[in-house]
Structure formats: C-alpha cells, structure tokens
LUMDO-476397 format. One line per field, with one value per residue: residue in three letters; chain; x, y, z of N, C-alpha, C in turn. Coordinates in Angstrom, 1 decimal, m for minus. Layout:
! residues N
r = [ALA|...]
c = [A|...]
nu = [X|...]
nv = [Y|...]
nw = [Z|...]
cau = [X|...]
cav = [Y|...]
caw = [Z|...]
cu = [X|...]
cv = [Y|...]
cw = [Z|...]
***
This chain:
! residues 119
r = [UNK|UNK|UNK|UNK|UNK|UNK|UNK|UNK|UNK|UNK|UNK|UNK|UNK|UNK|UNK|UNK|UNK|UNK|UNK|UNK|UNK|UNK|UNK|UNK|UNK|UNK|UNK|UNK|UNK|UNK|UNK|UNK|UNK|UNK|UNK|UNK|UNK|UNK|UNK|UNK|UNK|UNK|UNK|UNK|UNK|UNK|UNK|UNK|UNK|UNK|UNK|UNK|UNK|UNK|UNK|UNK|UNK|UNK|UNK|UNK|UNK|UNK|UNK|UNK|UNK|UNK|UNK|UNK|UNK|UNK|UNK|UNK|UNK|UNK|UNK|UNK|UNK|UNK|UNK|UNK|UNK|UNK|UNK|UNK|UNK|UNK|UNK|UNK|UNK|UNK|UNK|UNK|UNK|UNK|UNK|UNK|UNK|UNK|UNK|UNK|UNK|UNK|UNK|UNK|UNK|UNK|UNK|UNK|UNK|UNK|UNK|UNK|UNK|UNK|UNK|UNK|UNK|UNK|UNK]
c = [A|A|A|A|A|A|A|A|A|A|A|A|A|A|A|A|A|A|A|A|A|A|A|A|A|A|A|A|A|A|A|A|A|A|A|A|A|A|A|A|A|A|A|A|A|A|A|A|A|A|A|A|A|A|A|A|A|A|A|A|A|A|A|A|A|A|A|A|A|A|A|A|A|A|A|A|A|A|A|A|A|A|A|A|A|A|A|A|A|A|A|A|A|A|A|A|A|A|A|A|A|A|A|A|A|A|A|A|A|A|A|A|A|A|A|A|A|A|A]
nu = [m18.7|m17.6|m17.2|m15.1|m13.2|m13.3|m12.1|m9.5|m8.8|m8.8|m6.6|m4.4|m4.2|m3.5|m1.3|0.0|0.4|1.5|4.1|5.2|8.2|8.4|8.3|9.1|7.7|8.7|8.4|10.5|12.2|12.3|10.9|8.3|9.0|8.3|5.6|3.9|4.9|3.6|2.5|m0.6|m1.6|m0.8|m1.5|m2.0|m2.5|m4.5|m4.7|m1.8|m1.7|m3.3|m2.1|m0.1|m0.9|m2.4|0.4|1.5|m0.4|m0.4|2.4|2.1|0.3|1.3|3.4|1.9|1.2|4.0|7.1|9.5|11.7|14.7|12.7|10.1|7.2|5.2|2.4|m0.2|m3.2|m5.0|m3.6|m3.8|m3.7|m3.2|m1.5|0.7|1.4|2.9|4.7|6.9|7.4|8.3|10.7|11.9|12.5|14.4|16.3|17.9|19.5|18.8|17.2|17.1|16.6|13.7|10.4|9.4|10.8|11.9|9.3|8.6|11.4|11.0|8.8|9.5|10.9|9.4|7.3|8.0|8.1|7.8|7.9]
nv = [31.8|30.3|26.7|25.8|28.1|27.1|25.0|25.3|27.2|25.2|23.3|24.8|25.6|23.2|22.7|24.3|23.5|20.8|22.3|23.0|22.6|19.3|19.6|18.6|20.5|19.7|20.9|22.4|21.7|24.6|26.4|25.0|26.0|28.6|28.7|27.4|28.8|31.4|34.3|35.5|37.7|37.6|38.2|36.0|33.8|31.8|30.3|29.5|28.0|25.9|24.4|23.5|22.4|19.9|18.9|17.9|16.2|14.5|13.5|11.8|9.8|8.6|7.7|5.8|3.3|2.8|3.2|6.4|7.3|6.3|6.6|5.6|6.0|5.5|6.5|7.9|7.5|9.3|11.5|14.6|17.1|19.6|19.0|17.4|19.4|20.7|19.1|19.0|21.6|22.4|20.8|21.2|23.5|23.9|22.0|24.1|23.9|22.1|22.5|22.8|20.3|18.2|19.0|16.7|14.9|16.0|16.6|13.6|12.7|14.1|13.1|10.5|10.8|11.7|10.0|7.1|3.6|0.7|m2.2]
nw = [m16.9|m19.6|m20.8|m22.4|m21.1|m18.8|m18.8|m19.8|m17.5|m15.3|m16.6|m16.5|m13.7|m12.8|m13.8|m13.0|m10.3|m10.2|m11.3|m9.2|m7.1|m5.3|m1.7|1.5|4.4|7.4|10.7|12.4|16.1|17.1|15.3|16.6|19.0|18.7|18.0|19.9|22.7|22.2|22.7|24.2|23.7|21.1|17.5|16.2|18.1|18.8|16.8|16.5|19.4|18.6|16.7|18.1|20.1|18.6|17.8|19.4|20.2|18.1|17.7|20.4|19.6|17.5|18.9|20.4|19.1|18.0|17.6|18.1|15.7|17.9|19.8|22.4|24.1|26.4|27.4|29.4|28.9|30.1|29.5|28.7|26.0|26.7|29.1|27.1|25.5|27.5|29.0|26.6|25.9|28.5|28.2|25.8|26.6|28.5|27.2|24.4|22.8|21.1|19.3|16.9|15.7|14.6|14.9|16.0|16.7|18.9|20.7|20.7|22.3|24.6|25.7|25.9|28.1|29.8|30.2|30.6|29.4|31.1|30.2]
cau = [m17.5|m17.8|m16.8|m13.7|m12.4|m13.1|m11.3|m8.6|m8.5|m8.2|m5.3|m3.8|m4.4|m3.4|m0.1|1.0|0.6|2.4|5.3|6.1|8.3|7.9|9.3|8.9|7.7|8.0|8.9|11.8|11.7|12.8|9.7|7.3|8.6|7.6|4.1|3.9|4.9|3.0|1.8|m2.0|m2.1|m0.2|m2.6|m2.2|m2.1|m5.4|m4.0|m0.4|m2.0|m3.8|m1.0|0.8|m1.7|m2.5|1.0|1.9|m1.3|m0.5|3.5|1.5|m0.9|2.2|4.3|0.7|1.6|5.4|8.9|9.2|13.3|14.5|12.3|8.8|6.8|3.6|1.4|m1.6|m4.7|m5.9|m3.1|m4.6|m3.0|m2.7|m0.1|1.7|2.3|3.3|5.7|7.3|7.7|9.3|12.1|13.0|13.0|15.4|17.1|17.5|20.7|18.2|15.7|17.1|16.1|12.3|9.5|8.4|11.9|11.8|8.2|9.2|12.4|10.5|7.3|10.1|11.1|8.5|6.6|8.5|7.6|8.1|8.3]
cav = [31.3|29.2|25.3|25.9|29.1|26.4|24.3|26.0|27.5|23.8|22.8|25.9|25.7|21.9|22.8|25.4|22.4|19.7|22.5|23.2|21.5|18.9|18.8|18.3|21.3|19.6|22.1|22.1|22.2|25.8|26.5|24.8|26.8|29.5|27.9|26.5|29.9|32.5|35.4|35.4|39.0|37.5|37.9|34.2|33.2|30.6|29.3|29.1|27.3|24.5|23.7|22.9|20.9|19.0|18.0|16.9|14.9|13.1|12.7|11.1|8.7|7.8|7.0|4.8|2.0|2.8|3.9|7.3|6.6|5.6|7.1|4.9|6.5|4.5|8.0|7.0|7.6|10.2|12.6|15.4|17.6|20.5|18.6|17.0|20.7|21.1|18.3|19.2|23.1|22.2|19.7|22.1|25.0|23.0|22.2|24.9|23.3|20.9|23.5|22.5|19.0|18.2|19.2|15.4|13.9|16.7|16.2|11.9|12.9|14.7|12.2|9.0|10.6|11.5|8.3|6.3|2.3|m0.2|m3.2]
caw = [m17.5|m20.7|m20.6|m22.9|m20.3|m16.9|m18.8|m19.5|m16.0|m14.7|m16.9|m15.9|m12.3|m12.6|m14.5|m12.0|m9.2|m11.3|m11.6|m8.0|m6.7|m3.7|m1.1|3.1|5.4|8.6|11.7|13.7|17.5|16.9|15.0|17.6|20.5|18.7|18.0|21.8|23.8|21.5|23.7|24.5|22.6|19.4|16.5|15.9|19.4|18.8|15.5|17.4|20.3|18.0|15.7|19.0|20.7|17.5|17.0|20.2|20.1|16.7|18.5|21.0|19.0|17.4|20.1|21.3|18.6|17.5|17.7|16.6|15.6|19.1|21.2|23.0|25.4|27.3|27.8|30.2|28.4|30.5|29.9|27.9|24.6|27.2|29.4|26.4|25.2|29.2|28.6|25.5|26.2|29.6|28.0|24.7|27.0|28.9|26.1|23.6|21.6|20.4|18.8|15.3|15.2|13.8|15.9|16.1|17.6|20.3|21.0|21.1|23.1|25.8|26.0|26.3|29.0|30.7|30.3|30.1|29.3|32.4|29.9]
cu = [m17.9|m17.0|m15.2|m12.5|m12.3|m12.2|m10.1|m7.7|m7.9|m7.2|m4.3|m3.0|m3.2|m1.6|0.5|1.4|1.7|4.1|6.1|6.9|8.0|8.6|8.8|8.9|8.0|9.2|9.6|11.4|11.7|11.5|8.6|7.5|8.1|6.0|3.6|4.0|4.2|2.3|0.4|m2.2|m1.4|m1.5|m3.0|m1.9|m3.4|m4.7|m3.0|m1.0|m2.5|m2.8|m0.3|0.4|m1.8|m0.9|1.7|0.8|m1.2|0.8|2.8|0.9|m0.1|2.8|3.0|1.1|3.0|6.3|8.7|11.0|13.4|13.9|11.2|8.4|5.5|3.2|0.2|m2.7|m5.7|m4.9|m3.5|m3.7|m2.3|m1.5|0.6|2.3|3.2|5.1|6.9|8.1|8.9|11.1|12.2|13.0|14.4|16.8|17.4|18.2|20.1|17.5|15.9|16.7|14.4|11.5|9.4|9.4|11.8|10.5|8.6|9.9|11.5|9.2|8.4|10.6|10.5|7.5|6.9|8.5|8.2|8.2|9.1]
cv = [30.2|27.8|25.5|27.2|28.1|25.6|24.6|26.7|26.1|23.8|23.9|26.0|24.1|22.0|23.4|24.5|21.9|20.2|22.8|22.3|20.8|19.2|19.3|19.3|20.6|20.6|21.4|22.9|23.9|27.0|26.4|25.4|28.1|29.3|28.4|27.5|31.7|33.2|35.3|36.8|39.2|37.3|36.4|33.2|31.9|29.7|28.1|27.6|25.8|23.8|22.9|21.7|20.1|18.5|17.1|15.7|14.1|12.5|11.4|9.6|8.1|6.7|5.3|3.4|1.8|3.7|5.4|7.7|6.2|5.9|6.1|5.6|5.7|5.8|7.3|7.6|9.2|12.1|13.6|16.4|18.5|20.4|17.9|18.1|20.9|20.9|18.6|20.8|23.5|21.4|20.8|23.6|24.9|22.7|22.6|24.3|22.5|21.5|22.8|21.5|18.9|18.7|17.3|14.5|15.0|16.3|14.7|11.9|12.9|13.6|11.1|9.4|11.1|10.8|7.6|4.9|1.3|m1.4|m3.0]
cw = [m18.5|m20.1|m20.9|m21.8|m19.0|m17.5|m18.9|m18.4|m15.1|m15.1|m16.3|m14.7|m11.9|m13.0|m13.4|m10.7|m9.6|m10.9|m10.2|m7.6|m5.5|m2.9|0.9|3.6|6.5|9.4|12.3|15.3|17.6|17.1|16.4|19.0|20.4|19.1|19.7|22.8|23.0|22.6|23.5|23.7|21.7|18.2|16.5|17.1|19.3|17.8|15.8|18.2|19.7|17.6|17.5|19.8|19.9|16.9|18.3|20.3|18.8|17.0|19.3|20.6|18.3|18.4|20.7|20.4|17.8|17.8|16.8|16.6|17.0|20.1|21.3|23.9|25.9|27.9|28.1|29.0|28.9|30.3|28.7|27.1|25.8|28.0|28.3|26.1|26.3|29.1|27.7|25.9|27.1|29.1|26.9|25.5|27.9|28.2|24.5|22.4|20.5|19.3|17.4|14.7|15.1|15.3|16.4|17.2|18.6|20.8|22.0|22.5|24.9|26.0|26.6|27.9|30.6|31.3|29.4|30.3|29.9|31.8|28.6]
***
C-alpha cells in the first residue's frame, strides 16, 4: 500500500471513529445475570465467566477505597472473585425487581450487605 493510500485509510478510519457517537455501555444487573449464570456448555461460557469475575472484582476494589453512591462494603482481603460472583448472584437472584439497575450498584448493593463495615 503506497503512503498516500495508508494515509487515506487512516483519515478514513479516524473519521468513521470521530463520527460515532459516544455514549455509555455499562451493563445492567439484568445483563450480568446473564453473564454470571451462563451454562458450562454455552459457547461463551469462559468469556461469560471472566467478564463476571472481573467486574465483581473491580466493584470490589472500588468499594476497598470508596462509596460506590450509598453503598461501603469492608471485603476481607482474602475473599476471592469466585465468592464475590457467589455473593452477587445469590442477592440479584433474590432480587430479580432490581435486574434493571446497573450492574455496579447491584454488585455494591449485595457486597454492603454482605460485608458490611463495623466502623
């Protein structure tokens, strides 16, 4: 490919960015119980499984130095992604009504009140 055709291809490429518009994916609890209870012989059952661990563990790592809106949770150190999924799965399965609100405040929800901060 000549210089004048990459270049072209960039602004192109760069243009088509530029024109999308933005705007916020984040998942609703809804979403993440799909994620979170994916059958073991769902095509995307590893995929599933990561996204899920990986977002209760960044809820988590949140929660470790801030409010995430009114929720706080004090999560020991030792408790591991697989029981925060545990955590989480158990409380929106519990409460389904909720499914619609973000992944991140269900997640919060269910950590505050499962470890929940003695000072």
């Amino acid at each position: 490919m000549s210089k004048t055709s990459s270049q072209l291809f960039a602004a192109l490429l760069l243009l088509g960015a530029l024109s999308s518009p933005a705007t916020a994916s984040f998942e609703s609890g809804n979403t993440q119980w799909t994620t979170s209870t994916a059958s073991k012989n769902s095509a995307g059952y590893h995929q599933d499984t990561a996204l899920c661990l990986s977002n209760k563990r960044g809820i988590a790592d949140v929660l470790a130095s801030e409010r995430i809106g009114d929720f706080r949770a004090c999560i020991p150190s030792q408790v591991t992604a697989g029981q925060l999924a545990d955590v989480a799965i158990e409380y929106l399965g519990a409460r389904t009504a909720l499914g619609h609100y973000s992944a991140d405040s269900g997640g919060a929800s269910a950590f505050s009140e499962a470890f929940p901060c003695t000072q």
